[in-house]
N, C-alpha and C positions, 0 to 999 in steps of 0.2 A: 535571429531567434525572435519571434515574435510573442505577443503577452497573453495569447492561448495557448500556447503548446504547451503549458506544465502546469501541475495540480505542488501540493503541500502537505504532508500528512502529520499530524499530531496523537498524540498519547493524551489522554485527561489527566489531569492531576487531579493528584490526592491530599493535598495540602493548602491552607491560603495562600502560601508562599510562592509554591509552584504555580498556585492562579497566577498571579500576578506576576512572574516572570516570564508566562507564557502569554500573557497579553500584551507585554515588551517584547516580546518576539514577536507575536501576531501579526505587532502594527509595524514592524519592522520587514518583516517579509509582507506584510500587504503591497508594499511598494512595488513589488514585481508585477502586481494587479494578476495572482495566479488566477488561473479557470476555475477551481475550487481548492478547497481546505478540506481534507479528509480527520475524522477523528478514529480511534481503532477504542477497542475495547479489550480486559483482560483475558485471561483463560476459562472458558468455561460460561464465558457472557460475562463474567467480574466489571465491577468497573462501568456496565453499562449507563446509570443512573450518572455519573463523570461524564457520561460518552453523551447523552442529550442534552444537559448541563452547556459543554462547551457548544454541539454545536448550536445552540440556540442563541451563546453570546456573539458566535460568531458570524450569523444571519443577522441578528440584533444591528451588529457593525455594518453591515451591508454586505457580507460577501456571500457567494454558495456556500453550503455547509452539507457536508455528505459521511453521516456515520456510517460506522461500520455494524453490522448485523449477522450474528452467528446462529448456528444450528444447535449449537450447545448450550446448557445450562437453562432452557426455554421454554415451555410448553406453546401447545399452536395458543392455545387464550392469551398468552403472557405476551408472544407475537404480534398477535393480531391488536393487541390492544399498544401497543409501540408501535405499531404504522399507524394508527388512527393516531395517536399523539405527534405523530412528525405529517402525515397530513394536516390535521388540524393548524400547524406550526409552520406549515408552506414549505418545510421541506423538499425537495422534488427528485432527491440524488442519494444514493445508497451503493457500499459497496458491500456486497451480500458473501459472505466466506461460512465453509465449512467449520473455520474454528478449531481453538485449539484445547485438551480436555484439562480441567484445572488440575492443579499441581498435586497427587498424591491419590490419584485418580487410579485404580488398574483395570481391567474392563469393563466397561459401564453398557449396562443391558437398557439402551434404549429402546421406549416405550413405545407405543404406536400413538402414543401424541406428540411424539417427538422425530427430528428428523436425522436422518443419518448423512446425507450429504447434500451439498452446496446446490445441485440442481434441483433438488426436492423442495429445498427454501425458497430458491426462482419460483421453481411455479407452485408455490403459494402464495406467494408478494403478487404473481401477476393475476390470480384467482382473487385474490382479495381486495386489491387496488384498480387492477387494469393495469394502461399506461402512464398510470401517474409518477410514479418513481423512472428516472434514466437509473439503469442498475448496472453496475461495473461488477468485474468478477474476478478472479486472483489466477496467474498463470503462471509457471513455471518453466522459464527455458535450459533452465538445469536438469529439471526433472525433480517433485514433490517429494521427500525424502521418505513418505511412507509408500509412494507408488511401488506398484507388481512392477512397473515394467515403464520405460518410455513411451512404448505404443498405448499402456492401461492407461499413463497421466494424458495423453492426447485425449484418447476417449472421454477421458474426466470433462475435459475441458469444452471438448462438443457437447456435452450430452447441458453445460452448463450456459451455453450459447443457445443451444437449442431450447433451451428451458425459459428462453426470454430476455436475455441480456443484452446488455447495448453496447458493451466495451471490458476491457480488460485491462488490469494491470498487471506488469509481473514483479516476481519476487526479484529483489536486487541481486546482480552476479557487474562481472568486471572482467567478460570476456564476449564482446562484441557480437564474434560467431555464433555463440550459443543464443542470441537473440535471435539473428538473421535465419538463425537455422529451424530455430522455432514458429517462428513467423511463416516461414515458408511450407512448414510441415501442415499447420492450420488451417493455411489456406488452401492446401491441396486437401486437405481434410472437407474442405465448403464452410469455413468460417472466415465473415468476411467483417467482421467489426472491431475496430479499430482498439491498437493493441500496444500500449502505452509502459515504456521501459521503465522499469523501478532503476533510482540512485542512491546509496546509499554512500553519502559525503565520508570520508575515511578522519575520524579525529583520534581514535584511538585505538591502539594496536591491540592490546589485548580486548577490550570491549568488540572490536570487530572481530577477533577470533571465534571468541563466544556466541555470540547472534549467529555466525557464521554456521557453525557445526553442529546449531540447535535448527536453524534452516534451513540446512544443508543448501546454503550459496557458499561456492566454490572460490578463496581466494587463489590468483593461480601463484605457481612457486615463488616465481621471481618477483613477484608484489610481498609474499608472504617474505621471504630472507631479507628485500630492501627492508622493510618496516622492523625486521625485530634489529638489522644491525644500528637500528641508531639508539633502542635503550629507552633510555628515559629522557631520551631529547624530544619533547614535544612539539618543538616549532619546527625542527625537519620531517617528524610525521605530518604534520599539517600542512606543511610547501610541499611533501612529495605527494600526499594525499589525494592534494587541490590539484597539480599537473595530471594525476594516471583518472582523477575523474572529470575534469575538462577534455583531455583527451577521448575520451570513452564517451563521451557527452556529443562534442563533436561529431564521433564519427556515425554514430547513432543516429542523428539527426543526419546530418550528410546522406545516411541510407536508408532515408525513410522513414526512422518511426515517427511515428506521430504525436509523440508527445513526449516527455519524463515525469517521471513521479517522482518527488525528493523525499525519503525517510530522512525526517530531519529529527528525530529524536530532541523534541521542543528544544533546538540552539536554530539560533538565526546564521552565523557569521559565514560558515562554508557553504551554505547555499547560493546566498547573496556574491560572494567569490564568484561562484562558478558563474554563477547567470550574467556577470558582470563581465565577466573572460569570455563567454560565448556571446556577448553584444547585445544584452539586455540594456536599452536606451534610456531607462527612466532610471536608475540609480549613479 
């Protein structure tokens, strides 16, 4: 494994506290020397004003820093004036998502200053910018849990490639197939940019159930009964965790993808694992 093939994603905090334990992380996973540090934002763009906050400490520090940026919650001026402020701030990395609508939300009659989907945001960042932003985009080899149809979320995804994009990340799952199989649909599709597997490190059983069924990534059975028969043993969720995402890690790379993404939900120690079991040299 070498010290490009994976990115890092954080959450902004909302607290001094959480600052500060997240820059004990930081500097903790910098050691990997990832490719970049992704930051995300809340539902509905929440959170965004957190989400420039970090990444700016964290270009400050030296590394890439690449926030995330939504369709939701935003008018094109409120837009356009947040890529001028991450231009300005040498930014050069964004990963552009549809977004998710905030919490208590029921149809929301978007305006025609606003956009409805994820390709629509591409090519306004590339209207607005050029090619100054490398822009990453969200894929799903499960299949998007509000898509029509397998074949609609393909579509989705071209139409987002086509709109300008440079690369991809997907949504974490922990069945191999379903990457290899997606990859392969893509690129029979004519998309040919480089398409980077989401991990998400397993520390808790029920916490991962939850993300799980709101993302619809699929734990499969026999990971799900292993995890719930140990209870409230947390150190055997952790060691079984760390082998079924090492292994999946592995095999992943073994077939190609080009990279991982680690949703590390701001903790250092299961990342640092894994990279350290697939022959990360510098830790």
């Amino acid at each position: 494994m070498t010290t490009s093939l994976f990115s890092i994603e954080f959450f902004p905090p909302k607290t001094a506290e959480g600052t500060e334990k997240l820059r004990a992380t930081r500097a903790r996973l910098a050691q990997l020397r990832p490719h970049y540090f992704s930051v995300t934002f809340g539902a509905g763009g929440s959170t965004q004003k957190g989400t420039l906050e970090t990444v700016l400490e964290i270009k400050n520090e030296g590394y890439e820093a690449a926030p995330h940026i939504s369709c939701m919650g935003s008018s094109r001026e409120e837009l356009r004036s947040l890529l001028t402020q991450y231009q300005a701030q040498g930014i050069r990395r964004l990963v552009a998502l549809r977004g998710d609508l905030p919490s208590g939300y029921g149809t929301v009659d978007l305006s025609a200053n606003q956009f409805r989907y994820a390709n629509e945001l591409i090519e306004f960042i590339r209207a607005e910018t050029g090619n100054w932003f490398h822009i990453e985009v969200a894929a799903y080899p499960e299949v998007h849990p509000q898509a029509k149809s397998p074949q609609d979320d393909l579509q989705n995804f071209v139409r987002k490639v086509k709109a300008g994009a440079n690369g991809a990340v997907t949504q974490y799952f922990y069945n191999a197939d379903a990457y290899f199989r997606f990859v392969d649909d893509a690129r029979k599709a004519g998309v040919d940019v480089p398409i980077a597997a989401g991990i998400m490190p397993i520390m808790n059983y029920s916490q991962l159930m939850r993300f799980s069924d709101m993302c619809g990534a699929e734990v499969p059975r026999w990971i799900r009964l292993k995890l719930a028969s140990f209870g409230d043993d947390t150190d055997s969720i952790r060691a079984f965790g760390l082998d079924v995402v090492t292994g999946l890690s592995e095999r992943l790379l073994a077939g190609g993808a080009p990279g991982l993404h680690f949703y590390t939900l701001n903790q250092a120690n299961a990342t640092l694992e894994i990279c350290r079991r697939l022959g990360q040299s510098s830790i």
